[in-house]
N, C-alpha and C positions, 0 to 999 in steps of 0.2 A: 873412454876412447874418443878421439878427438880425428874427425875424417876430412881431409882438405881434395881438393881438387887443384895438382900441380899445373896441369897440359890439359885444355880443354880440346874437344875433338876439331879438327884442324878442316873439317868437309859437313857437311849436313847429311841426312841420312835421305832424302827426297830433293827432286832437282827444281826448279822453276819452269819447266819445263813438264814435269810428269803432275804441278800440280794445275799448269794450264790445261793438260788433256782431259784430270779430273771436274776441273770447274767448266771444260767447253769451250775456250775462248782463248786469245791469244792476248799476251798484257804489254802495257807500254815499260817504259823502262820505270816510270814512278812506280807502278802495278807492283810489279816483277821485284824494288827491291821493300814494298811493303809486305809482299807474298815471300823473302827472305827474310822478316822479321818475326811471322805468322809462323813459318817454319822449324824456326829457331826457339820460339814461344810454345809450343803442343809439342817438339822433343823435350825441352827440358818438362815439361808437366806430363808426358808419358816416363820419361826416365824415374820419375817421384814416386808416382804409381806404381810401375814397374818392380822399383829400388835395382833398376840395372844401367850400365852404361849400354845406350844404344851404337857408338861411334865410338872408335877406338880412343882413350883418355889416358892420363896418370893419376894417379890416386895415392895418398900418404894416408895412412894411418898411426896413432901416434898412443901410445899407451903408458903408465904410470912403471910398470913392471913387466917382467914374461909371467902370462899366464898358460893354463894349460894348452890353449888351444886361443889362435890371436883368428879371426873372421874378417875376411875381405869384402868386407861391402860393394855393392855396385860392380859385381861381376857380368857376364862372365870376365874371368881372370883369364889374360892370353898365359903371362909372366911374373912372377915376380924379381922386379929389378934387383931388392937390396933389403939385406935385415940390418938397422946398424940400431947400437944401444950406447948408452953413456957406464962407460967404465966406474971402479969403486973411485977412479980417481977426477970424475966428470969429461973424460976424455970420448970424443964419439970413435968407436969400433964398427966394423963392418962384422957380423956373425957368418961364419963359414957356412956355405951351404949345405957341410956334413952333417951340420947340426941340428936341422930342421929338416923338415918333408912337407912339399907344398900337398896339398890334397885338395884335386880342382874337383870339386864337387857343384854340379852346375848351381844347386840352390843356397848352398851353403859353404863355399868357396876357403878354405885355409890353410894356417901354417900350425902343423904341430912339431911334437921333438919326435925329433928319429930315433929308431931303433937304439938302446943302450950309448945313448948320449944327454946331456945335461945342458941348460941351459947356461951360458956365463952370467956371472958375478957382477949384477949393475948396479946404477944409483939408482933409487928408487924415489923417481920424482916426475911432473907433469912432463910427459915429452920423451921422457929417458928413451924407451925403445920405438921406432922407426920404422915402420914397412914401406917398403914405395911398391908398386906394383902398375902394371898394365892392364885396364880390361877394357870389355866392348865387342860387339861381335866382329868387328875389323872395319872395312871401309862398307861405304851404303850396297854395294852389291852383296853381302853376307847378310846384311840386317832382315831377320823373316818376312815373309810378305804380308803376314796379318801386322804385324808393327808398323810396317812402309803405309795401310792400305787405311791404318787406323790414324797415323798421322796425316796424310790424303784428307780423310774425309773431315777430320776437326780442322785443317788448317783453308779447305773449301768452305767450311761451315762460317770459322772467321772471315774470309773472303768476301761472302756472299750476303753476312749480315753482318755491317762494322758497329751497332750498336748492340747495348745490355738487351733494350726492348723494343719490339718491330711493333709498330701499331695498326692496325686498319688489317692484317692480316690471318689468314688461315695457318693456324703451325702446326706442323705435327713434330715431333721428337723422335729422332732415332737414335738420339746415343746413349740407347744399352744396349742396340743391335752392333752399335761400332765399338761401345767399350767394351763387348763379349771379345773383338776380336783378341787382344791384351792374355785374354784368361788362363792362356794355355803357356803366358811367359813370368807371368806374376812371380817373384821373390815369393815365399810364403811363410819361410822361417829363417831366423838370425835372431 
């Protein structure tokens, strides 16, 4: 299974804005667009973590054959766009949506065969069938607050210490008080 990422999320899931109220401080415009890279850098490494789209995205999945049951990674799944497969004759087909039944399962998200139907008749090769789908929890106002409050405090954390090692100073560690926040969205089986 071969998973691409079509449409990257088009917004961030935290403002520049909501990370100056976390850090205290108001930032200049150089700040503000290194605190948009910070931001962008602890979503995509909660996303990893996660194994979910934080930000509404498109997502391809690409498989050799139909098997029983095809797994949409990096849910949640709002929609799935489109099934399409390569015909006996290498021809790309769109599969009916009579044919399948999405089963949005928050952890475990998929497409199996519907009731007393059959998958069609494809070539069986790298690519052959096609998923596109939607997932993410939609724009940043849906995204849970423990996710917003986790990326918050890794992207203050970046902010606040631009280096691997702080020297001359007292540290304490809290992030598995902020990675607990996560615990309760974690992907846990696929």
């Amino acid at each position: 299974m071969a998973l691409t990422l079509v449409t990257a999320a088009a917004v961030l899931p935290v403002t520049v804005a909501e990370v100056e109220a976390q850090v205290r401080e108001t930032l200049s415009t150089a700040e503000s667009a290194l605190v948009t890279t910070y931001i962008g850098a602890v979503t995509a490494k909660g996303e990893a973590i996660l194994k979910r789209s934080i930000i509404t995205q498109t997502w391809k999945v690409e498989l050799d054959d139909f098997p029983d049951s095809i797994s949409l990674p990096m849910g949640p799944v709002q929609s799935v766009t489109s099934v399409t497969y390569l015909d006996d004759d290498g021809d790309r087909q769109t599969l009916a949506e009579t044919v399948y039944q999405f089963v949005n399962d928050q952890d475990r998200p998929r497409i199996i065969l519907a009731y007393d139907q059959e998958w069609e008749s494809c070539r069986v090769q790298p690519g052959s069938i096609v998923v596109t789908y939607v997932a993410g929890y939609g724009l940043a106002v849906s995204v849970p607050a423990a996710i917003k409050a986790w990326i918050l405090v890794n992207v203050a954390t970046l902010y606040n210490n631009r280096e691997s090692i702080v020297v001359g100073s007292m540290v304490k560690d809290i992030s598995t008080i902020a990675d607990g926040l996560l615990d309760g969205h974690m992907v846990t089986t696929f």
